[in-house]
N, C-alpha and C positions, 0 to 999 in steps of 0.2 A: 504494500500500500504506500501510497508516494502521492505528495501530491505536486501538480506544475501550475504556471500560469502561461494565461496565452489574453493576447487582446487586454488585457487589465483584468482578470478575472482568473480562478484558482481554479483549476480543476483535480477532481481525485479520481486515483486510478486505483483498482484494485483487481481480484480476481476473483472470479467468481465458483460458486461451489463443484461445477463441471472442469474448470482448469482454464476457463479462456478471461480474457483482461475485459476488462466492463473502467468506465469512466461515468462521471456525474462530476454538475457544474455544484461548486460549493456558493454559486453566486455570491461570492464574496471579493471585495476589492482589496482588503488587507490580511494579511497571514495572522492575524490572530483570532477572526472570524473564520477564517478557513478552517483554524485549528478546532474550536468549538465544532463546525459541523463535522470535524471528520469523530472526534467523540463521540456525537452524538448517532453518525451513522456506523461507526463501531459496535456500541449497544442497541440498536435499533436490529443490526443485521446477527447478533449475536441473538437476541431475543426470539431472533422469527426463527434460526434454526436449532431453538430449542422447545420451536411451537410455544411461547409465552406471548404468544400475539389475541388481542379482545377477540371477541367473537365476531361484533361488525365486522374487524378487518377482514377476517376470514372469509367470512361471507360474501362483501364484495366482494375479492379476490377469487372466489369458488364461484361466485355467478357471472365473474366477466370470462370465467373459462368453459362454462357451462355454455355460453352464446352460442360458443365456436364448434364445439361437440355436441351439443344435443339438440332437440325440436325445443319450440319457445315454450308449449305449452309445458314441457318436462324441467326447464327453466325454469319458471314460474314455480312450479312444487315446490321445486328447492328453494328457492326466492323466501318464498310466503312460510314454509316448515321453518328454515334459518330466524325468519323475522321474529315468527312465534313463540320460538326459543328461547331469543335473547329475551324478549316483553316477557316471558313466564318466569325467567332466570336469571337474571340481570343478564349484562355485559364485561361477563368476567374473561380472564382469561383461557385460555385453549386447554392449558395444562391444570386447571385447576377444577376441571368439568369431572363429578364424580355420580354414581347409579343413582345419590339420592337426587340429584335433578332432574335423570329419568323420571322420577318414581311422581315427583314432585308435576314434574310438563304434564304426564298420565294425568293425572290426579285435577288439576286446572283444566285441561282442556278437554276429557271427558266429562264436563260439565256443559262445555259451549258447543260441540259438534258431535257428530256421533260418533261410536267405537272405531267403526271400519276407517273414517277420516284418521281417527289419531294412532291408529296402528301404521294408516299408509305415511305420516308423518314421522312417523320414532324410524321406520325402514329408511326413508328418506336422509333423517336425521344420521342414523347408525354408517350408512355409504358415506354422506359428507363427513365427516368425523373419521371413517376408515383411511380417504383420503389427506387430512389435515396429519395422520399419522406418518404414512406414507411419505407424505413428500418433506417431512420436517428434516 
């Protein structure tokens, strides 16, 4: 990790978890703003590859990749399962998601929908989550 400048502006290089160099603008004009962001994108990319990333993030991240692989209405599931998630269970992090929140989603939203809905939701739920594993 290194960082350069070009045009009045700092850039950071690093590599990324496959082996190839990735850059990003620290849009910063002085080296000690530069420094601050490369900290903070330090912790930031240390976090994701320990899946201690919120839920929303996930989420978005799993529904802008969902676009590309699946039909919109199977999008949408996930979309709307993810959402219902988080509103039933806060917006905690990834790593911190344990059966009682299962237990807990059951329990709230087979009050508002029917069974068959929140069963095809928790399936939903259990693939995205397999996923968030997987790629950590």
């Amino acid at each position: 990790m290194f960082l350069s400048k070009r045009d009045g502006v700092f850039y950071l290089w690093y590599k990324t978890d496959d082996g190839r160099r990735g850059k990003v603008s620290t849009r910063a004009a002085n080296k000690s703003e530069a420094l601050k962001f490369v900290q903070n994108f330090r912790q930031v990319t240390k976090d994701r590859r320990n899946g201690n990333i919120p839920i929303s993030q996930f989420g978005m991240e799993y529904i802008n990749y969902l676009k590309f692989t699946y039909s919109l209405g199977t999008a949408k599931l996930y979309r709307h399962a993810l959402k219902e998630f988080k509103r039933t269970c806060g917006d905690g992090r990834l790593t911190l998601i344990t059966p009682r929140h299962f237990d807990l989603y059951k329990t709230k939203r087979i009050q508002e929908v029917s069974p068959v809905s929140v069963n095809i939701e928790l399936r939903v739920l259990r693939t995205a989550l397999n996923v968030a594993v997987l790629f950590r």
